[in-house]
C-alpha positions in Angstrom: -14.8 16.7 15.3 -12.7 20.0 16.5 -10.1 20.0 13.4 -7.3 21.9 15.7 -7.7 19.6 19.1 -7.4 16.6 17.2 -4.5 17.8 15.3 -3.0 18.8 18.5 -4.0 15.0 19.8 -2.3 13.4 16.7 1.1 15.1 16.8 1.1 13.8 20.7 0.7 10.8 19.8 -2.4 9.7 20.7 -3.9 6.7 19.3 -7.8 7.1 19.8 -7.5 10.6 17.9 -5.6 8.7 15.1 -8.1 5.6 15.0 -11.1 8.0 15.1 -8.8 10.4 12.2 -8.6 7.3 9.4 -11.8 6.4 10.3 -13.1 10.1 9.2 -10.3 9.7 5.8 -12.1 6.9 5.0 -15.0 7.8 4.7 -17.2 8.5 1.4 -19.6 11.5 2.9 -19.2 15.2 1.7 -18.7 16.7 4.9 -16.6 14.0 6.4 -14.2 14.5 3.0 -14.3 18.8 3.8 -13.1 17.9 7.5 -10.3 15.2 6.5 -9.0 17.6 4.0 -8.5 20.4 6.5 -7.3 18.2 9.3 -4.7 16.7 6.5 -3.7 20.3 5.7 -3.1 21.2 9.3 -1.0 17.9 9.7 1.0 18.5 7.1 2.6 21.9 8.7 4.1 19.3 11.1 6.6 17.9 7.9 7.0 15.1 10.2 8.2 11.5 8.0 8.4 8.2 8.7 10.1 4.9 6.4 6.8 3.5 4.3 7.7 0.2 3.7 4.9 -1.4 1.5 5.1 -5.3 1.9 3.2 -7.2 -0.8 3.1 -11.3 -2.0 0.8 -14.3 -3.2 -1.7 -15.0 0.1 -0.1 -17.7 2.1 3.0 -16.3 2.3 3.1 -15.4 5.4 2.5 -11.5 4.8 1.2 -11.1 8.8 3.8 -13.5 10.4 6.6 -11.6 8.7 5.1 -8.4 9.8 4.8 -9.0 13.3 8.1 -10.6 13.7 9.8 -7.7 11.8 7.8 -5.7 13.7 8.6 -6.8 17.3 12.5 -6.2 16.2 12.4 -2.9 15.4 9.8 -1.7 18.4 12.6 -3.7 20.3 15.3 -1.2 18.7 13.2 1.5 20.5 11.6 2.4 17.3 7.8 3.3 17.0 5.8 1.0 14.3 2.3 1.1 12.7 1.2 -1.4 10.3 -1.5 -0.6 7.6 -3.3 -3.7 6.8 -5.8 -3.7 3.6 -7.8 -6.9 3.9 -10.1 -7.7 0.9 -13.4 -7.1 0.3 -16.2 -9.3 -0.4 -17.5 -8.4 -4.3 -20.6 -10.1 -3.1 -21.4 -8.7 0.0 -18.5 -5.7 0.4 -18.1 -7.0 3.3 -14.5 -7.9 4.8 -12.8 -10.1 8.2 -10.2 -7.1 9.2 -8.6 -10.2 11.2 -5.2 -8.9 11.4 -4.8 -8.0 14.7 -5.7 -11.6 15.5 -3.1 -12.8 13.3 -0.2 -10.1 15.0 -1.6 -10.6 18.7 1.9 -10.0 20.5 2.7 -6.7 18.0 -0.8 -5.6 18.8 0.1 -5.6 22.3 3.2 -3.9 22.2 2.7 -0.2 23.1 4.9 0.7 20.2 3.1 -0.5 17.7 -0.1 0.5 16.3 -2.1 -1.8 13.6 -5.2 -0.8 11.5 -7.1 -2.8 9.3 -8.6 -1.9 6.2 -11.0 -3.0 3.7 -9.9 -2.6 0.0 -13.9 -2.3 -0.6 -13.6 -1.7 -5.1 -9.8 -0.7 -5.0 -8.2 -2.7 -7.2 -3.6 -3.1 -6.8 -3.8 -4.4 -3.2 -4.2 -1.2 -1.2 -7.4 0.7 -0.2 -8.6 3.8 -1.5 -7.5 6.0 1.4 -4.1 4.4 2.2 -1.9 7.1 1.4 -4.1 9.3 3.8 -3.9 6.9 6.3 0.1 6.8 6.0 0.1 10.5 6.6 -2.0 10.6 9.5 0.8 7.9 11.1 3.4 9.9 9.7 1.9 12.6 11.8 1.5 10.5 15.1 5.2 10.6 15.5 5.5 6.8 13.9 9.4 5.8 12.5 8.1 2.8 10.4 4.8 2.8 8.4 4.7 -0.9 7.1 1.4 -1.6 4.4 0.5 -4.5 4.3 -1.9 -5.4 0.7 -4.0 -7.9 0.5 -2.3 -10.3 -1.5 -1.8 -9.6 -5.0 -0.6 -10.8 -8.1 1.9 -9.7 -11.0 0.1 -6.4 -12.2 -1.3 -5.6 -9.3 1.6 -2.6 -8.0 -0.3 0.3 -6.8 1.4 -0.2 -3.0 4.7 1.3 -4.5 2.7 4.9 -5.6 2.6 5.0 -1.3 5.6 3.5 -0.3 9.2 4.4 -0.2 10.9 0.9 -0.2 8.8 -1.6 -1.8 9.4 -5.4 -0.5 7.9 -8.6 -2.1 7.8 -11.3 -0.6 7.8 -15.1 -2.3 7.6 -19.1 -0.6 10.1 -21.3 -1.2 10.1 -23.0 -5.2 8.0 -19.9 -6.1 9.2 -19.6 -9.5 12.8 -20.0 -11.6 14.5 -17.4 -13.3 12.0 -16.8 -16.3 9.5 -16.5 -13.6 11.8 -13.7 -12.2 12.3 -11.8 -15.5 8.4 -11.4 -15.7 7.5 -7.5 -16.4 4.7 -6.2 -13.5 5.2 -6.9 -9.6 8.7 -8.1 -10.2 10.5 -4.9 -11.5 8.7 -2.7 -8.9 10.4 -4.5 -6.0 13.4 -3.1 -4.2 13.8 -6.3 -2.2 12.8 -9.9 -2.9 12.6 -11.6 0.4 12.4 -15.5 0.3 10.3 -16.2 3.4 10.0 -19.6 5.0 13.9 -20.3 4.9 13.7 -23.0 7.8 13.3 -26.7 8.2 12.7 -28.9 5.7 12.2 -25.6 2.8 15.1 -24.3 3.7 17.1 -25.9 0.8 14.2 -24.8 -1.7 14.1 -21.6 -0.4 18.0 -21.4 -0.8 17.6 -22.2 -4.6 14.3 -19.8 -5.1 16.1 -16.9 -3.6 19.8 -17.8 -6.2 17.0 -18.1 -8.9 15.6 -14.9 -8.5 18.5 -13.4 -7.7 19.9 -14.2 -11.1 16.8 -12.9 -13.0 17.2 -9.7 -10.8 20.5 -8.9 -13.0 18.8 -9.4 -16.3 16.4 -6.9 -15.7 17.3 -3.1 -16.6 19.0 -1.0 -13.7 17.1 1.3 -12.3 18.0 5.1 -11.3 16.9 5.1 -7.9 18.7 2.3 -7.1 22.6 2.0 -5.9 25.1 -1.0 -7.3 23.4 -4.4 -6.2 19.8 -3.3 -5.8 17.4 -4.7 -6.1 18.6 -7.9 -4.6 17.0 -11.1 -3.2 17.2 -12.6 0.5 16.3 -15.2 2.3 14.2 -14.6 5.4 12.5 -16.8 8.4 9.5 -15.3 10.0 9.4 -18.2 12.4 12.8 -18.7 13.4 12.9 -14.8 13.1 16.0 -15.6 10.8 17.1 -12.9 8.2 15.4 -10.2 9.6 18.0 -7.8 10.8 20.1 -8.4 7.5 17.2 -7.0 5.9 16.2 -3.9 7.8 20.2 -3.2 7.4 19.6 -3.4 3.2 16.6 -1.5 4.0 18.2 1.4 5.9 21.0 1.2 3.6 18.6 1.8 0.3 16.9 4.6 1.8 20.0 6.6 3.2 21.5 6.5 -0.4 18.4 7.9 -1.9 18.2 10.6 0.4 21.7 11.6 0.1 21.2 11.2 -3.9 18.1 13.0 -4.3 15.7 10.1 -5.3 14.2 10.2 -1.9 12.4 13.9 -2.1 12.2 13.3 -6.0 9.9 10.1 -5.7 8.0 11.8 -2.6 7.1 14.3 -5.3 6.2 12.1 -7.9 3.9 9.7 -6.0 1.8 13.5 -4.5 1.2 14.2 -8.0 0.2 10.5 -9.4 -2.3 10.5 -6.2 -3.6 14.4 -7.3 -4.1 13.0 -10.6 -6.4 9.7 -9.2 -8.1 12.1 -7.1 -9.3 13.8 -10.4 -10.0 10.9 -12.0 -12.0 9.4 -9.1 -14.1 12.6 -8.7 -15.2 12.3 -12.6 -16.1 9.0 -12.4 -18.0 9.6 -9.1 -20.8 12.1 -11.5 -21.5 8.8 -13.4 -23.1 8.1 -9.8 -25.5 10.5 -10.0 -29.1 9.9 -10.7 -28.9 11.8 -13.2 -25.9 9.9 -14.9 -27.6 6.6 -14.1 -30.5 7.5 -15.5 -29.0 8.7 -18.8 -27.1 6.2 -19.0 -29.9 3.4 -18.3 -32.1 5.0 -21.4 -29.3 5.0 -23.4 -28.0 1.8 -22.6 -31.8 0.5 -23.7 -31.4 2.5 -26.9 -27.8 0.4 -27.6 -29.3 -2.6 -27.2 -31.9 -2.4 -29.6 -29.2 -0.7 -32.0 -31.1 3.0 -32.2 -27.5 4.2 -31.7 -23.9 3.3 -31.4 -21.9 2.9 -28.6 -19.7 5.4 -29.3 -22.5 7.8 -30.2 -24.0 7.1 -26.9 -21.0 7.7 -24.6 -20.1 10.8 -26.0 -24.0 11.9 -25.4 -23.2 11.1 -21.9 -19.9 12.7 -21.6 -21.5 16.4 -22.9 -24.3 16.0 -20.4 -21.6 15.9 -18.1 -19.7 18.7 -19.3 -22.6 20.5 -20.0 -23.5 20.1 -15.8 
């Protein structure tokens, strides 16, 4: 891959260059890692932006319907879309379905919209390894909205906010009361509780789910970023496609008043040097994959079990090989 033409092909907008791009940030192999850096680096001269909106909620929700439906309304507004859509992995066989372009079949054919699947693979907090790559590259491509979609996740499981600038969650109908609400993890990361499923015969229950939540939402502690009634809770229809343009008008309105007041750039900031600080972490725990490692660590892992050391005694032995390397 010719680092320059493909940059040139990405900032034009063209999709092949950007599907063949994340595949190459995605991948594990040395060289492949050398080339996304420096095609990242070029990209990055662009200072191009786009809104990342990280979506997140229980599986069942109804993650992809909102998505597309949300999705089709702003492409309709004239605005460009991509959706980032980390499906889980098998721990069995690491493999994964990547269906989501089956499940969004009219966004996927609108020429505004690009989706890409992705498997988690071991990334655990509902996004893949690479995501935040992956955002940049769209960012690049000229995209307004990046929208991540996780794979379904529960309380603890935040990571998508580190890569997103808004940060929506979204619950069914008679999900939870108030001390449900209150609960420290997933909850106090959200900007935006949307209540999905608000039609029909759970339109009532949604109703009551959303005033629930919406009363735990004032208990918890108020946040800097966040102007007076944020976050707040709504209640939203995929299928009726219901609720959808009061919420990109919250949205819009959040992210205007954190650019105006400084949180926007500040966060940016932030979230480059949490991921510069996994990046180090991941690189020391990939020299425990070294033959070497493993077989240190088999031979000492013998000598634990039949208590000719201590556990402790044995991972620091491991630890100044590796410094010692």
């Amino acid at each position: 891959m010719d680092i320059e033409t493909t940059a040139k092909c990405i900032l034009a907008g063209d999709r092949r260059a950007l599907a063949r791009a994340i595949t190459l940030v995605e991948s594990a192999r040395a060289d492949h890692r050398q080339m996304a850096q420096a095609l990242l680096a070029r990209l990055a001269q662009a200072g191009r932006q786009a809104l990342r909106v990280g979506l997140s909620g229980t599986p069942g929700v109804g993650k992809s319907t909102f998505i597309e439906a949300f999705g089709l309304m702003l492409t309709h507004r004239g605005l460009r879309v991509a959706v980032l859509a980390v499906d889980p992995s098998s721990a069995r066989s690491g493999g994964s379905i990547l269906g989501d372009k089956t499940r969004m079949e009219r966004l996927s054919r609108d020429p505004n919209a690009y989706i890409r699947p992705s498997p988690s693979q071991t990334q655990l907090g509902g996004v893949a390894r690479r995501t935040r790559e992956a955002v940049t590259l769209c960012e690049a491509a000229g995209f307004d909205v990046v929208l991540i979609e996780t794979v379904g996740v529960g309380q603890s499981e935040t990571l998508v906010a580190e890569v997103s600038d808004l940060f929506l969650l979204l619950l069914a109908p008679a999900g939870g009361d108030e001390l449900q609400g209150v609960k420290r993890g997933i909850m106090e990361m959200a900007d935006l509780i949307l209540v999905n499923k608000a039609d029909g015969e759970l339109k009532p229950k949604a109703m009551r789910t959303c005033a629930d939540y919406s009363g735990a939402l004032r208990l918890l502690r108020k946040r800097a970023q966040d102007p007076e009634g944020f976050p707040k809770a709504m209640t939203v229809s995929a299928i009726e496609v219901s609720g959808l343009d009061a919420a990109w008008t919250e949205m819009q309105a959040l992210a205007d008043w954190r650019r105006e007041n400084g949180h926007w750039d500040r966060r940016r900031a932030e979230q480059a040097q949490g991921w510069f600080v996994a990046e180090v972490r991941h690189a020391l725990l990939a020299r425990l994959e070294s033959p070497e490692a493993r077989a240190l660590i088999a031979r000492l892992g013998e000598e634990v079990a039949r208590g000719a050391i201590e556990p402790g005694a044995a991972a620091a032995a491991v630890l100044a090989k590796l410094e010692s390397d």
